[in-house]
N, C-alpha and C positions, 0 to 999 in steps of 0.2 A: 246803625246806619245801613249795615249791609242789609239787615233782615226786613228791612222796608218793604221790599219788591215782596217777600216771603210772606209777611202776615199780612198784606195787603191781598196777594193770591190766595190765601187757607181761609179768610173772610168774604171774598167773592165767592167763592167756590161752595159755601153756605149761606149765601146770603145774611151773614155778621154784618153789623156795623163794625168799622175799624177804625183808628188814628195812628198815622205812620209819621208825619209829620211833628206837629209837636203840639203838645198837650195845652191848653187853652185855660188859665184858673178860670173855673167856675163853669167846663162845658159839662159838669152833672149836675152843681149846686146852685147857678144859673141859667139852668135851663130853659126857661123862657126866653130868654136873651140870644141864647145859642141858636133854638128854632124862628124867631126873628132875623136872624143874620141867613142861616140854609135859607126863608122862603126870601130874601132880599136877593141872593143866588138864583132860586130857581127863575125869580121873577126877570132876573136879566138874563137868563138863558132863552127865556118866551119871547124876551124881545129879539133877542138877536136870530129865531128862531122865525118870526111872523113879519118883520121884515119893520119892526114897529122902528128900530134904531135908525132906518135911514132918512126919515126926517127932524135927524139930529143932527148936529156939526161933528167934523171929524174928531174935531177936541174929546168932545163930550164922548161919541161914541170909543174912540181908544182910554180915557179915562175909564169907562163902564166896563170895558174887556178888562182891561189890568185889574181890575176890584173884582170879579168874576174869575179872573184866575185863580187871585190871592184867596178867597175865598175856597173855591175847590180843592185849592194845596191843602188848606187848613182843614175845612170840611165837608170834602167831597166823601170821604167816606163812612160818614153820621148823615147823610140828606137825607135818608131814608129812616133815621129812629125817628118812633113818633113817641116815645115814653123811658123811661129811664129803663137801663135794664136792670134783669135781679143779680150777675157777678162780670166782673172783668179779666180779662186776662194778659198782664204784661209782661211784656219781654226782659228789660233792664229797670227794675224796681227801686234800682240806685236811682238814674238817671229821672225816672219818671214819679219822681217820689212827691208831685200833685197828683197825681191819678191816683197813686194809693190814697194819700191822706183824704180826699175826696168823696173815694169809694168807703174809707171807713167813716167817715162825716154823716154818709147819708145808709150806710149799714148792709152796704153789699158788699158779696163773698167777693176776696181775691183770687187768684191764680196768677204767680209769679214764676219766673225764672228765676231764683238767687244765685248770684255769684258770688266768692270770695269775699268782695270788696259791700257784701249790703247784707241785712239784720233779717233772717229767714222770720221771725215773729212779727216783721211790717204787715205778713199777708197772711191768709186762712189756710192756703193751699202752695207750700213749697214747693219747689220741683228744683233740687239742685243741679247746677247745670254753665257751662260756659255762655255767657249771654254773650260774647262778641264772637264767637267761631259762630258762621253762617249756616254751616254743619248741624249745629246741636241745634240751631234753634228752628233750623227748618226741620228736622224730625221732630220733635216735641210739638213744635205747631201745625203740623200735618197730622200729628194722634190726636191733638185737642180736637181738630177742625172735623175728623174722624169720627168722632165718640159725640161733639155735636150733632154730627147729621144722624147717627145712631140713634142720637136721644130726643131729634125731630122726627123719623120714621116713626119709631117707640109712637108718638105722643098722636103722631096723626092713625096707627092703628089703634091706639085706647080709644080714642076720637069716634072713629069710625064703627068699633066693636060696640061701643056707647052708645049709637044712634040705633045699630042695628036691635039692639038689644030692646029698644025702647019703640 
């Protein structure tokens, strides 16, 4: 709970998709469903945005806000995946143990935190570690978020060396 605000900032800050909130069965292995529900979001943000809501009733338009919240809580911070990604990486492996089973359903790399209390073999990628000290888990997700943007410079200079090359 504490590292909410934490991996939700190391994901903005690379432009990650993140879930800090709580884990949705089926937001990889129903993912049609998932990006049906984000453009159901976006589409009431346009409206609230173009002025289209106020030829609505007040019922209807505070209905639409509260489903536009609940929504944002849940998936404001996937609105922007447009394709599954290739690995994840979670904080308490115990607690979030859809997100593994999920992620190994459909064959992508983990990256966990394990603590004491959960089975380092759940994931590809252990990192022992206190998952409830705010401490450990904002350094560990401040090196991933790190070594991310590393490994997106890296990919846009191959990128770039590639074109020139050619």
């Amino acid at each position: 709970k504490q590292a909410r605000d934490i991996v939700a900032e190391a994901a903005r800050s690379v432009g990650m998709p993140h879930v800090t909130d709580r884990w949705l069965g089926g937001m990889m292995t129903n993912f049609s469903t998932i990006r049906r529900s984000v453009k159901k979001m976006n589409n009431i943000d346009r409206m609230l945005q173009d002025g289209t809501l106020s030829n609505v009733t007040k019922k209807e338009r505070l209905t639409l806000t509260r489903e536009r919240n609940k929504l944002e809580r849940v998936l404001g911070g996937i609105a922007n995946l447009n394709r599954l990604p290739s690995a994840i990486f979670i904080v308490d492996i115990h607690h979030e143990h859809i997100a593994v089973a999920e992620a190994h359903k459909l064959g992508l790399k983990t990256f966990g935190i394990v603590d004491t209390n959960s089975d380092p073999n759940e994931v590809d990628y252990a990192i022992p570690a206190n998952d409830d000290a705010s401490k450990s888990v904002a350094i560990i997700t401040r090196y991933i978020a790190e070594c991310i943007r590393q490994g997106m410079e890296e990919r846009e200079r191959n990128k770039t060396e590639k074109e020139s090359a050619q």
